[in-house]
KEKE-3310 file (N, C-alpha, C; in steps of 0.2 Angstrom, whole numbers, plus 5000, padded with zeros to 4 digits):
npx = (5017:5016:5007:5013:5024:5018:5013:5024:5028:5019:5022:5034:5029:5023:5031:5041:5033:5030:5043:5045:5031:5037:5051:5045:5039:5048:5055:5046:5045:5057:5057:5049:5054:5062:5056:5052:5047:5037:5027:5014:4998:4985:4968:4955:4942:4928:4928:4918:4908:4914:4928:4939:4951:4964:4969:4981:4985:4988:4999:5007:5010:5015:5026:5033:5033:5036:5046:5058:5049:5048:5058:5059:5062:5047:5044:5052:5042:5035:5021:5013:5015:5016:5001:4998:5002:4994:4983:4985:4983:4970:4959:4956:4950:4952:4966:4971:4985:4995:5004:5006:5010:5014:5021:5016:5012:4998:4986:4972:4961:4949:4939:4934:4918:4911:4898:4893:4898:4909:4909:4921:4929:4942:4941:4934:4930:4927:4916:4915:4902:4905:4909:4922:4933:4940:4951:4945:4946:4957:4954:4941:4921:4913:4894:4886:4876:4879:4886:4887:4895:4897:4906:4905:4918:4931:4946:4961:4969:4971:4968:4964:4954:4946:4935:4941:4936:4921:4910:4910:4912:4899:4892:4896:4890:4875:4875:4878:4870:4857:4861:4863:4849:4842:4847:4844:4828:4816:4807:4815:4829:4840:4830:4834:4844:4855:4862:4864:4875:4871:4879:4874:4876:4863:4855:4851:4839:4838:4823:4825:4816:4803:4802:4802:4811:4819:4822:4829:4835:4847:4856:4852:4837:4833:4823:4812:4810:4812:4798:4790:4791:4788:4772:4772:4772:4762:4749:4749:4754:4750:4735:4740:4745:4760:4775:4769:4776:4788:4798:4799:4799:4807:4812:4808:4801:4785:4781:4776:4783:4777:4782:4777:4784)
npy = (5049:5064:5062:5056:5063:5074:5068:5066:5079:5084:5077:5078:5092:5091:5083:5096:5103:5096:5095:5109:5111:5104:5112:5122:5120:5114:5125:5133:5129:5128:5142:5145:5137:5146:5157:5165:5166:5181:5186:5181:5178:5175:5167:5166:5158:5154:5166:5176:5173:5162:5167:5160:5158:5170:5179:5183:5175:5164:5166:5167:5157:5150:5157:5153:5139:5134:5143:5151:5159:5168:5173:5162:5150:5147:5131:5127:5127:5118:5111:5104:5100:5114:5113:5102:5106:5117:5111:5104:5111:5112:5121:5123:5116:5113:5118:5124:5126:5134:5140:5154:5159:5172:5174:5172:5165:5157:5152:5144:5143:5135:5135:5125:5122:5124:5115:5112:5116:5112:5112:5113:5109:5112:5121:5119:5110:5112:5103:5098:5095:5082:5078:5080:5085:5099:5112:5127:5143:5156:5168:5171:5167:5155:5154:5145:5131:5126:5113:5107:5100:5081:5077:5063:5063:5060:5069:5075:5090:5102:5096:5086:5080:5063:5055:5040:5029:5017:5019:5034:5039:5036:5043:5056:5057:5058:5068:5080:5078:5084:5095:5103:5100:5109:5121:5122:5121:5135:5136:5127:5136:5144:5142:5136:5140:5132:5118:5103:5087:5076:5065:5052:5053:5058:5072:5087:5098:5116:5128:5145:5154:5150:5139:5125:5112:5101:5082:5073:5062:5051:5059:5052:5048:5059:5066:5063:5064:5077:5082:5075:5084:5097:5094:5095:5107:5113:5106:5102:5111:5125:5122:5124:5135:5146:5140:5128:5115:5105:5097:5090:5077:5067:5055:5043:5033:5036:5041:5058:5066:5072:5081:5090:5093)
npz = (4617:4618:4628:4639:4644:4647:4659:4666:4668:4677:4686:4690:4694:4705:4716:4717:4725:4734:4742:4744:4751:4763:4764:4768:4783:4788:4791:4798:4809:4816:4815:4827:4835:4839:4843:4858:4873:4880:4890:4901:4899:4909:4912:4923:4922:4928:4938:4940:4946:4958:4970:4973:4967:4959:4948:4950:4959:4952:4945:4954:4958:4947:4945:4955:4959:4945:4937:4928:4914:4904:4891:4888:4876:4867:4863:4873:4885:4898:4895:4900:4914:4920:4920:4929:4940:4943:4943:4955:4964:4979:4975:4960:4948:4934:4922:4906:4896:4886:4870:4861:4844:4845:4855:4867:4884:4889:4898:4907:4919:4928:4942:4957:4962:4979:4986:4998:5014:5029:5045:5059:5076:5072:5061:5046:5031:5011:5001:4986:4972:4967:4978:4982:4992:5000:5008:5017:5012:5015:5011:5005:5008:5005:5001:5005:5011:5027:5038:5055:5068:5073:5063:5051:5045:5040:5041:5039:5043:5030:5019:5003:4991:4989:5000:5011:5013:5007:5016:5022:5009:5004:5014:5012:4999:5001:5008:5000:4990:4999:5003:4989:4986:4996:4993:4978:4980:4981:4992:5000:5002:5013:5023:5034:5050:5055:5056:5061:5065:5075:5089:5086:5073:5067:5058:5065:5061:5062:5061:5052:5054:5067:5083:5086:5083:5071:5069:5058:5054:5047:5033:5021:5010:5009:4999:5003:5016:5018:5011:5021:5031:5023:5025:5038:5040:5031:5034:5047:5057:5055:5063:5075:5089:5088:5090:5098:5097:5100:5097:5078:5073:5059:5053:5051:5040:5032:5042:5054:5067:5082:5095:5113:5122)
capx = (5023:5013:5003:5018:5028:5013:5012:5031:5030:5015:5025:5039:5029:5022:5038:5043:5028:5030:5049:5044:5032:5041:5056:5042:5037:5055:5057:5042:5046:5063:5055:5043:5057:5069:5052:5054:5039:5038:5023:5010:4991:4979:4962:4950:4934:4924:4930:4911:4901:4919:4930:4944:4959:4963:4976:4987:4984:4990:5005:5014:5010:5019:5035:5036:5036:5039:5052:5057:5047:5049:5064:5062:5059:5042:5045:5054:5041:5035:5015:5011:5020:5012:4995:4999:5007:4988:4978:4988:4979:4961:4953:4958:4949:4956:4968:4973:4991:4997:5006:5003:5016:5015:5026:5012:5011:4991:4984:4967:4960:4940:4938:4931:4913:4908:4890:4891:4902:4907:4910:4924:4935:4948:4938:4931:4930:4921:4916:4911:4896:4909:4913:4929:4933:4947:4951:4942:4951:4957:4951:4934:4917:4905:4886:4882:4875:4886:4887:4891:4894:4900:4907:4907:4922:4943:4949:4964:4969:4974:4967:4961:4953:4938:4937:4945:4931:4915:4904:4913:4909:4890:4887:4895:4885:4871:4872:4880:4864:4851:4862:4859:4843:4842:4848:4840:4822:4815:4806:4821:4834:4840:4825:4838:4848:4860:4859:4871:4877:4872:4883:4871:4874:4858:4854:4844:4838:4834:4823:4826:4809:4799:4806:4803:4818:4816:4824:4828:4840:4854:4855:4847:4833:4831:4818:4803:4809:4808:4793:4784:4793:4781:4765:4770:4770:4755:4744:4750:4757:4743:4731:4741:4748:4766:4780:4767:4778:4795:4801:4795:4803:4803:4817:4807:4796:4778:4778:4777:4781:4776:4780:4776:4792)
capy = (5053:5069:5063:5055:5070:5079:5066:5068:5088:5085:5072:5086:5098:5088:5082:5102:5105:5092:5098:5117:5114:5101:5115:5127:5116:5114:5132:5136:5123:5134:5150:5142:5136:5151:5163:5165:5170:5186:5186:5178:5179:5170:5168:5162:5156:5157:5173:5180:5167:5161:5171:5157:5158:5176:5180:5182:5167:5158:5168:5168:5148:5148:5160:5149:5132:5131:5143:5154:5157:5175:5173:5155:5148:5142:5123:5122:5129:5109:5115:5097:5102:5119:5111:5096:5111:5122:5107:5100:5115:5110:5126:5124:5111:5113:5120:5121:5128:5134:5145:5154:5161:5180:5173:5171:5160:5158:5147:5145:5139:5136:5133:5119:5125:5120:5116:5114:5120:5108:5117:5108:5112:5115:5125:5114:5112:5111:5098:5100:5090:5076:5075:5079:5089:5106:5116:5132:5148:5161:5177:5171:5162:5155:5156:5137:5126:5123:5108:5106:5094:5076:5076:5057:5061:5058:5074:5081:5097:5103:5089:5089:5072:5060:5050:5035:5022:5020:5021:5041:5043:5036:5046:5063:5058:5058:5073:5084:5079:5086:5102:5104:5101:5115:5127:5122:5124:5141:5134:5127:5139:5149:5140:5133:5144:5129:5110:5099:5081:5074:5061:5046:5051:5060:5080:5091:5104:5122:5133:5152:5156:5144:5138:5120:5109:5093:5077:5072:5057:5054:5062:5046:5048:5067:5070:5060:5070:5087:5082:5074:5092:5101:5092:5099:5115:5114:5103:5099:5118:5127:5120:5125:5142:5147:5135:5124:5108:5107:5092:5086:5069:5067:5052:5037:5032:5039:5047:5062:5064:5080:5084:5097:5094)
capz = (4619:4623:4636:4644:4645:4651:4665:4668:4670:4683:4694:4695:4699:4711:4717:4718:4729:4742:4742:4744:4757:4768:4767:4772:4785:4796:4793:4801:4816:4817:4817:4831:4842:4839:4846:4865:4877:4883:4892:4904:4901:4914:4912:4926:4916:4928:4941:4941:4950:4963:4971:4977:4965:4955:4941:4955:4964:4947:4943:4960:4960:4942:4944:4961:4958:4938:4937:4924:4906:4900:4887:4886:4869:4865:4861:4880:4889:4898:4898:4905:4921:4923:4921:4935:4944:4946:4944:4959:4970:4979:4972:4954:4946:4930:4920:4900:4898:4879:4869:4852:4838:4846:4861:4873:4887:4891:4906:4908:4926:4931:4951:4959:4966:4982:4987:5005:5021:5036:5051:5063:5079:5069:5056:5042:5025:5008:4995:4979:4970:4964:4983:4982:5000:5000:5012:5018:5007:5018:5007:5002:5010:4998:5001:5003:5016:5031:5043:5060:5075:5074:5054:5053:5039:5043:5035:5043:5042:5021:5016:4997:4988:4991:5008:5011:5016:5008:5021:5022:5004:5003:5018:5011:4992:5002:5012:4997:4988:5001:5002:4985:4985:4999:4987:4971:4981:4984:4999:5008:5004:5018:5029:5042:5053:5059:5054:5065:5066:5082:5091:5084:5066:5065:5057:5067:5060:5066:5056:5054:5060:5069:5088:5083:5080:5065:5070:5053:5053:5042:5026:5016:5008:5012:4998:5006:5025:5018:5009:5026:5034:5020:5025:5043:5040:5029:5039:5054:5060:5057:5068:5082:5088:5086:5097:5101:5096:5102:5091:5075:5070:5051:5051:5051:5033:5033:5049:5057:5076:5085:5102:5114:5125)
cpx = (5021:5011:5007:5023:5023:5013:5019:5031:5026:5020:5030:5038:5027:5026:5041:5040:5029:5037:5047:5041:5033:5048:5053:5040:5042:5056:5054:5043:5052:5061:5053:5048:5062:5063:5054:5045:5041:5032:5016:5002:4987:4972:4959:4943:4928:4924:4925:4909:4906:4923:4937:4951:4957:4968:4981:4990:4989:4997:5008:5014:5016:5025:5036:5039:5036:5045:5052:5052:5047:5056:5065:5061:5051:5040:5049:5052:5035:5025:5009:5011:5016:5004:4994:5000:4999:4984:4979:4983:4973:4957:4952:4954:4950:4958:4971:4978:4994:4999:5005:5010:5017:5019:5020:5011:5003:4989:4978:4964:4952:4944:4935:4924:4909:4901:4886:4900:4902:4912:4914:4926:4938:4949:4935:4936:4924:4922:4910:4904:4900:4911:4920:4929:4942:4946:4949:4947:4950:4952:4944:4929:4911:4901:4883:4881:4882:4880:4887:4890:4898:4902:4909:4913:4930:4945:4954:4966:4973:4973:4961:4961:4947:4940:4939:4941:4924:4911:4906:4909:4903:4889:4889:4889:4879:4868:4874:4873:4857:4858:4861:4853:4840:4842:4846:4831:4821:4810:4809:4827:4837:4834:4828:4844:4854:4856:4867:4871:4877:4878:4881:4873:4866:4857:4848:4846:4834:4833:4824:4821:4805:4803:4806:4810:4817:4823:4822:4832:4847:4852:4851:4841:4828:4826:4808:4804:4808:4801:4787:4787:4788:4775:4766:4768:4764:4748:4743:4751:4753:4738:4734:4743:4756:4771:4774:4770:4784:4800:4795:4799:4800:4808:4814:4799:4788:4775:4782:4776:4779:4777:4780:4784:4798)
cpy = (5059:5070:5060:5060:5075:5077:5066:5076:5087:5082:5077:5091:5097:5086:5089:5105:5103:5095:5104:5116:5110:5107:5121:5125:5115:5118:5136:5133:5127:5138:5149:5140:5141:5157:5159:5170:5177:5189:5181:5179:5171:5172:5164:5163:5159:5164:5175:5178:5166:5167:5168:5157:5164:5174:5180:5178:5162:5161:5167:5160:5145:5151:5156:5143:5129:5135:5151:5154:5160:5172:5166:5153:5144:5135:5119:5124:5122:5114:5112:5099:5107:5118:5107:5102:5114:5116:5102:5104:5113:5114:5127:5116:5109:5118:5120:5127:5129:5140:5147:5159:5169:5179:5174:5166:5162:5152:5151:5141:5138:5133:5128:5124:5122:5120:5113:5114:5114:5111:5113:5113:5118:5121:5125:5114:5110:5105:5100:5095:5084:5073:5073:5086:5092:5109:5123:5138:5155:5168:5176:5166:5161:5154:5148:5134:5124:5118:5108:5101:5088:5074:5071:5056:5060:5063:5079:5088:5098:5098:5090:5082:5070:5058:5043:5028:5025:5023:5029:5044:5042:5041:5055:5063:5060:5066:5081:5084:5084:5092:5106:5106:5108:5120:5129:5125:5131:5140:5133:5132:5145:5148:5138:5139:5140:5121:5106:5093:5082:5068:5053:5048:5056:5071:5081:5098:5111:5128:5139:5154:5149:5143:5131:5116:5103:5089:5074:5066:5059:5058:5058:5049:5056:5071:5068:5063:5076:5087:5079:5082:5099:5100:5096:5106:5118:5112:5103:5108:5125:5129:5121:5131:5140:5144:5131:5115:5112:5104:5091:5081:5068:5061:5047:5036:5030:5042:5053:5064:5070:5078:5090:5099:5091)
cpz = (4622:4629:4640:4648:4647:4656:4668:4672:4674:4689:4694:4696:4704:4717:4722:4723:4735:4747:4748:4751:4765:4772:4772:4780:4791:4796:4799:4808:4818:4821:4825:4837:4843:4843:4854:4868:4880:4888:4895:4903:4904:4913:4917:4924:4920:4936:4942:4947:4957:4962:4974:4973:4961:4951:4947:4957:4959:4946:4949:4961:4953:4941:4952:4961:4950:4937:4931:4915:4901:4897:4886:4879:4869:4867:4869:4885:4890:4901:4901:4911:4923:4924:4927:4941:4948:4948:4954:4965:4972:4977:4966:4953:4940:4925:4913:4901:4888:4879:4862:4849:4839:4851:4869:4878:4890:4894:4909:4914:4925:4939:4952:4964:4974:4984:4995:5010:5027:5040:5056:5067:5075:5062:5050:5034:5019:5006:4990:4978:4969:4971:4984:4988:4998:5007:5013:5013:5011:5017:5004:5006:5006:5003:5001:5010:5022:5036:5049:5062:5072:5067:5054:5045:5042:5037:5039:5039:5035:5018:5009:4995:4992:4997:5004:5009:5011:5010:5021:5015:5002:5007:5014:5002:4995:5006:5006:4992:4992:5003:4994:4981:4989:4993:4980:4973:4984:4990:5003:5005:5007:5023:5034:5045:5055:5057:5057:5063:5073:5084:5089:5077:5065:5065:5060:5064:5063:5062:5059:5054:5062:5077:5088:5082:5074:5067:5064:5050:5050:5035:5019:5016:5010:5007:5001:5015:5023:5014:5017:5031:5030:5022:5033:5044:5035:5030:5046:5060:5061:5063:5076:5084:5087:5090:5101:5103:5097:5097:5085:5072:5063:5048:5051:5044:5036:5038:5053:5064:5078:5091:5105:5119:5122)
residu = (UNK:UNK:UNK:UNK:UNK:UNK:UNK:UNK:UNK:UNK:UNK:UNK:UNK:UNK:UNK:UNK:UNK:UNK:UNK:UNK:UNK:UNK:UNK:UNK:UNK:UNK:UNK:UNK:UNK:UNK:UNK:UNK:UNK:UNK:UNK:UNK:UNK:UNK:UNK:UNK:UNK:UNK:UNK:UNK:UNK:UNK:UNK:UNK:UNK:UNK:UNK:UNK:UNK:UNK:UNK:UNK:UNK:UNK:UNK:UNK:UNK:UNK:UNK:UNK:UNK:UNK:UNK:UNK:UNK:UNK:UNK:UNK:UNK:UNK:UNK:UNK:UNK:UNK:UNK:UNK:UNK:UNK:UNK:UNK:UNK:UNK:UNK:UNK:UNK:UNK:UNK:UNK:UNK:UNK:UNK:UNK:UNK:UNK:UNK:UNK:UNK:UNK:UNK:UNK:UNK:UNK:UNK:UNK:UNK:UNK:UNK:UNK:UNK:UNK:UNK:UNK:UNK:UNK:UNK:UNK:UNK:UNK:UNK:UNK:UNK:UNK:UNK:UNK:UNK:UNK:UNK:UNK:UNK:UNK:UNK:UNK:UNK:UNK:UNK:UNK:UNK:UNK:UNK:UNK:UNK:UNK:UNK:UNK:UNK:UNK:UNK:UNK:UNK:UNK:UNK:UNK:UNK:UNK:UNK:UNK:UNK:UNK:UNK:UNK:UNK:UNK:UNK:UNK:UNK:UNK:UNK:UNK:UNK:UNK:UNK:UNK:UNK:UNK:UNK:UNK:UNK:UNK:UNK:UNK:UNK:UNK:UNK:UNK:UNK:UNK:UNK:UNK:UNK:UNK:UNK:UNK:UNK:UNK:UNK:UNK:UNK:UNK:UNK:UNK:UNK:UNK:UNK:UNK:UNK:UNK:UNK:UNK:UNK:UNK:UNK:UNK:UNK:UNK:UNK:UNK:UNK:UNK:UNK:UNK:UNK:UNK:UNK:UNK:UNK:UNK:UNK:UNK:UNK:UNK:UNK:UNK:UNK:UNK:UNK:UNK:UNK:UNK:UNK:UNK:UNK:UNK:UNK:UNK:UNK:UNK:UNK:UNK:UNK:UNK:UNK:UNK:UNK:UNK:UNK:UNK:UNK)
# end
């Protein structure tokens, strides 16, 4: 009889618990829809390194095309939407969107970084390592490899996303690889003053010192030409005085071409 009525009293108090923090439980969800935002904080994560989207940049994208959110409630601020909203931008790469129980609306961005420059008529654009192509950003020029001449890509003007054809996207993997690699080597980076697309498809390169030009094909397999383009200048360049070769051909596998015109 005891020990039944001892199991008795625990099941209602257990009972009384679940009760208790069930009731706590919708009240909190209450309190939580009844709070209202009263404020925006933006973070751009990474702000240091880039310089293409500000605090600003985000707020006048979200009191423009989300709308209002100061005085809204919490629970009906849609923060799907506002994420679709920045994420939607070429310079934003992504974007997390929340709120917390002091009435804050907080939205956090990173940028898309890109790691080379294509130079057009019309003005160009970048692409990132992912190969995904944005358009230039008025207010800032990063510091990365540019392109010019015959950009074998179909990118009209404000165009944000990969290419269409593969053949477009092998050729930008490949060329976004040997910019790169430029960048990552302290040998090649900042060694070219000017690196075009000829009208074949083929990069000529022109260093920033030297009067030599390198006829260096496409962008395939650009670490065994900048490796036969080291042997030039360490075997081959030397031995001659200064502008003695006009061309040096480094596009065709194990050889190096010199000429003097």
């Amino acid at each position: 009889m005891k020990q039944g009525l001892r199991i008795g009293v625990l099941a209602l108090i257990l009972a009384g618990l679940v009760l208790l923090l069930t009731a706590l439980g919708r009240g909190a969800d209450r309190t939580r829809a009844q709070r209202t935002c009263h404020r925006l904080k933006i973070a751009v994560l990474d702000s240091t390194r880039l310089g293409f989207v500000t605090q600003q940049d985000v707020k006048d994208i979200i009191d423009r095309e989300y709308g209002v959110y100061v005085g809204k409630a919490l629970d009906s601020i849609n923060l799907k939407r506002i994420e679709n909203l920045l994420e939607g931008r070429s310079a934003i790469r992504t974007c997390e969107a929340y709120t917390t129980g002091d009435g804050i609306l907080h939205v956090a961005v990173t940028q898309r970084e890109p790691v080379i420059r294509f130079k057009t008529a019309g003005g160009g654009f970048y692409a990132d390592a992912t190969g995904f192509l944005f358009p230039l950003h008025p207010g800032y020029d990063c510091n990365v490899t540019v392109i010019e001449g015959e950009i074998p890509l179909q990118v009209p003007a404000g165009f944000k996303g990969v290419p269409s054809t593969e053949k477009e996207r092998s050729w930008l993997r490949d060329i976004t690889g040997f910019a790169q690699r430029l960048d990552a080597d302290r040998k090649w980076k900042g060694a070219f003053s000017r690196i075009a697309v000829g009208t074949d498809g083929d990069l000529v390169l022109y260093p920033s010192k030297g009067k030599e030009k390198f006829l260096f094909g496409g962008p395939d397999g650009y670490a065994d030409k900048l490796a036969r383009m080291e042997k030039y200048y360490t075997h081959i360049a030397p031995a001659k005085e200064p502008g003695y070769y006009k061309t040096v051909n480094v596009k065709y596998e194990q050889q190096i071409i010199c000429r003097t015109q």
